[in-house]
C-alpha positions in Angstrom: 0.0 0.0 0.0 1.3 3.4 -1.0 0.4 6.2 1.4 1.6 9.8 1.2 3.3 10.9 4.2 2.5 13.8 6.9 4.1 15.1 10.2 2.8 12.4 11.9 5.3 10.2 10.2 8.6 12.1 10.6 9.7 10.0 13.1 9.2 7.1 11.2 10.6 7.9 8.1 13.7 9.7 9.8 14.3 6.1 11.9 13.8 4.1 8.5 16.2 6.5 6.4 18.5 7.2 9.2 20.0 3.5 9.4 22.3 5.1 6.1 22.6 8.2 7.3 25.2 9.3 4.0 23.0 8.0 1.2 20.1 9.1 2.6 21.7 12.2 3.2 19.1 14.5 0.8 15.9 12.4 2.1 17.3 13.6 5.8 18.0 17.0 5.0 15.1 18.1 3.1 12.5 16.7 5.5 14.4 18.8 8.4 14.0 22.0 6.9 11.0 21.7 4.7 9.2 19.0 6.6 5.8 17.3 4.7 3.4 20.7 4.0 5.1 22.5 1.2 4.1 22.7 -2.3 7.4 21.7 -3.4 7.9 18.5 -1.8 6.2 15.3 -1.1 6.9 11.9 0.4 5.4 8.8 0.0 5.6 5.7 2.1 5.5 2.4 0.9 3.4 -0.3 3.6 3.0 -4.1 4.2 0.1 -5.8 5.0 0.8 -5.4 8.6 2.1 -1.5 8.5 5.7 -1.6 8.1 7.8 0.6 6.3 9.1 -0.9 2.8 10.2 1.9 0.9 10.3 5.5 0.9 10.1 8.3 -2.4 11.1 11.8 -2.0 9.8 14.7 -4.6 11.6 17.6 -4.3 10.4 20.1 -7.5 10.8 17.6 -10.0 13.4 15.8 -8.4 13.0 12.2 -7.0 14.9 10.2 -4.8 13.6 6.4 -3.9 14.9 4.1 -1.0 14.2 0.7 0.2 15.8 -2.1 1.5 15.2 -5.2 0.1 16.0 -5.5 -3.3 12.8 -7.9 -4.3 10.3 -5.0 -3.3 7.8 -3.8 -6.1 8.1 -0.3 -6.9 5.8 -0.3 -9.6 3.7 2.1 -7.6 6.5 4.8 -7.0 7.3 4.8 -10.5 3.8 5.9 -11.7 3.9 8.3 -9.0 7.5 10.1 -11.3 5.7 9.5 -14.1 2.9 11.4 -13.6 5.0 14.7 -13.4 5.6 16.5 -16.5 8.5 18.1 -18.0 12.2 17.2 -17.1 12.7 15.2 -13.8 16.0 13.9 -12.3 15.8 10.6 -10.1 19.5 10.1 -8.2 20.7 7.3 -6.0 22.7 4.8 -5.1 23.0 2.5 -8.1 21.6 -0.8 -6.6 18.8 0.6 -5.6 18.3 2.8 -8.9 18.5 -0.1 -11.2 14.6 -0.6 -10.5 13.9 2.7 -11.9 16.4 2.6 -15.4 13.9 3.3 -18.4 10.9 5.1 -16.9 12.3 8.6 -18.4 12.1 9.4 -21.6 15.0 10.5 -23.2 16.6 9.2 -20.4 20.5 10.1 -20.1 22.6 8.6 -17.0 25.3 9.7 -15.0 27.6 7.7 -13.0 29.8 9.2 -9.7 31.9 7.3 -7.0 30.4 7.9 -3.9 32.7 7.8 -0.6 32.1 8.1 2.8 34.2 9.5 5.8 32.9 7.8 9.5 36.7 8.1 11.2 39.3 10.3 12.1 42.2 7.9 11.9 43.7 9.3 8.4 43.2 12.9 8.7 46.0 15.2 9.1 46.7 17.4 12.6 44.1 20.4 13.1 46.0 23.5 11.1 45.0 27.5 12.4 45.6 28.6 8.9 42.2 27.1 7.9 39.6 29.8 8.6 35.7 29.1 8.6 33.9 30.9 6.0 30.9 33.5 7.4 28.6 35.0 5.5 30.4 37.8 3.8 33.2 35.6 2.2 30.3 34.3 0.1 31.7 36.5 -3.4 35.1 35.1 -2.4 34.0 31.8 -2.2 32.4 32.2 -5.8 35.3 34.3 -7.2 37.6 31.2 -6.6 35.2 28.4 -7.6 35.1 30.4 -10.9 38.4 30.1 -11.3 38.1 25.9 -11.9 37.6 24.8 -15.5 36.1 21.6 -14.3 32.8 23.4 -12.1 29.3 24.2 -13.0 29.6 27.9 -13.0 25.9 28.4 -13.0 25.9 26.9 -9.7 28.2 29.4 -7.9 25.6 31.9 -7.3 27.0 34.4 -4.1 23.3 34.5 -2.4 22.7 30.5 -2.2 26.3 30.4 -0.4 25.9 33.2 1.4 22.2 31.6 2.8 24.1 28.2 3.0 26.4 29.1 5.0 24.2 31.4 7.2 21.1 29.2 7.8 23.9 26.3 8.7 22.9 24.3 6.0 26.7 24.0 4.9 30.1 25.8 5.5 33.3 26.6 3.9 36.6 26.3 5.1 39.4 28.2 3.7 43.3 29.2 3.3 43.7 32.9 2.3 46.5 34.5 0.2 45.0 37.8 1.9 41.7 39.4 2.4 41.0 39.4 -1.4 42.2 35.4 -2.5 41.1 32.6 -1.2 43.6 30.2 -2.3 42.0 26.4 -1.1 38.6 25.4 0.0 36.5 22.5 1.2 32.4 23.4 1.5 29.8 21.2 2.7 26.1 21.3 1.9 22.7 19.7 3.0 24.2 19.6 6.3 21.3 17.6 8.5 21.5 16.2 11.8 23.4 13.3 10.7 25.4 13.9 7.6 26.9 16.0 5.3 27.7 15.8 1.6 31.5 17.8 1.1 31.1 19.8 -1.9 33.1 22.3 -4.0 36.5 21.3 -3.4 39.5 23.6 -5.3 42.8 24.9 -5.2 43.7 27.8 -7.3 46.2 26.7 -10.1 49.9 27.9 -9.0 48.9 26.9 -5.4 48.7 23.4 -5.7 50.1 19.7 -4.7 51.0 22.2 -1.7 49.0 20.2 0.9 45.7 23.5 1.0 43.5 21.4 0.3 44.4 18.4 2.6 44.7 20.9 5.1 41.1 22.4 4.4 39.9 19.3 4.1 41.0 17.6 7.1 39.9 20.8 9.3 36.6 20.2 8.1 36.1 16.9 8.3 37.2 17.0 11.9 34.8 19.5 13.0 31.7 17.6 11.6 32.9 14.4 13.1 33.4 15.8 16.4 29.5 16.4 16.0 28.8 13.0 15.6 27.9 13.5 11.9 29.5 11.6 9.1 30.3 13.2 5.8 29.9 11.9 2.1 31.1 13.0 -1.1 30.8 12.3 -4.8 33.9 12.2 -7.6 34.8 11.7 -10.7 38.3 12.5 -10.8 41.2 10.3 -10.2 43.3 13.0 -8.8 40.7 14.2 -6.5 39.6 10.6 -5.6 43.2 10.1 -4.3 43.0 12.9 -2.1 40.0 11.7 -0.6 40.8 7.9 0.0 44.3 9.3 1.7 42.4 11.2 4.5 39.4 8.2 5.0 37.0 8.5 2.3 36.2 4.8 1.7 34.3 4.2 -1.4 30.0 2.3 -0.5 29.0 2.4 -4.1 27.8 4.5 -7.2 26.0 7.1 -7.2 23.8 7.0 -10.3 21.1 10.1 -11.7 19.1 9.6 -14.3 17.9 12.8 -16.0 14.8 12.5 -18.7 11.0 13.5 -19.2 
């Protein structure tokens, strides 16, 4: 039985998401801040016979994220629910659970990511002073060096959304400085929740790197948020970068996999 999901059920649905706390790291965040009632976002529960939880589907916008556990479930329900939407949606997820969904979008085009997670802080290098924590006014900063890397979605470095990111505590950024004007290294997180975080934007300028910034950034991040008893995920699709991550903990729990398509 398929049953859309209220208030009533937050504690449910957070205990039956929460058991992954990094791959459902989206599912977690977005029902913290925006909760069941807005016009943007949905979630429906999937129910046995006897009123357990089976299986979980998140709408935010156009933007769907399914989760269940065992891997013989029918989903046939949740996918009419996606395909009753119009115009461009994007389902994302871990790979072995998004194999259910693979053909439903028309047009469909995939994209694959590693996706590593941090629990420990047995790798990470000794806490460095020189990494400062971003406030709200280093938000054009922040964009003025993520600019900078040929590899990044510039569209996606807009100055308000960091700047409201980083003062609602829905993410941070930590940095090294040349001086008041350059930032030289960062590490940013974003849909911080009560359990997780996803580690975002990650850069060096060129000319300042293989210098240990980012490490350093890095590491003074990842410490923090463990300290608070929240463990941090990431996705990659660069070699390089992937080394970087793997030699301070990242371990690697699967693909990430979104499907874009109408």
């Amino acid at each position: 039985m398929i049953q859309k999901l209220s208030e009533k059920d937050r504690e449910l649905v957070l205990s039956y998401v929460g058991k992954q706390p990094s791959i459902n790291l989206f599912f977690i965040g977005d029902i913290e801040q925006f909760g069941f009632d807005k016009d943007f976002q949905d979630v429906w529960g999937k129910f046995d016979d006897i009123g357990n939880l089976k299986g979980v589907l998140l709408r935010y916008l156009n933007n769907f994220i399914p989760y269940y556990e065992d891997v013989n479930e029918n989903l046939d329900e949740f996918k009419e629910i996606i395909k009753s939407y119009s115009g461009k949606k994007l389902i994302s997820g871990k790979k072995d659970l998004l194999y259910k969904f693979d053909g439903i979008l028309k047009n469909q085009q995939s994209r694959d990511t590693y996706f590593c997670e941090l629990r420990d802080k047995e790798n990470l290098i000794r806490y460095d002073d020189s990494v400062k924590l971003a406030i709200g006014k280093d938000a054009s900063r922040i964009c003025d060096i993520l600019n900078t890397i040929e590899e990044f979605d510039t569209s996606e470095h807009n100055e308000n959304i960091i700047r409201d990111r980083i003062e609602d505590k829905s993410g941070r950024a930590y940095y090294i400085e040349k001086d008041e004007n350059e930032i030289l290294s960062i590490a940013q997180t974003t849909a911080e929740n009560s359990k997780s975080a996803m580690v975002v934007g990650v850069a060096t300028r060129v000319g300042y790197r293989e210098k240990g910034y980012m490490s350093k950034c890095l590491s003074n991040l990842c410490n923090d948020l463990l300290n608070e008893g929240k463990s941090l995920c990431l996705f990659y699709d660069n070699p390089k970068a992937g080394k970087i991550y793997h030699k301070i903990g990242f371990k690697e729990i699967g693909i990430w996999t979104m499907m874009s398509g109408e």
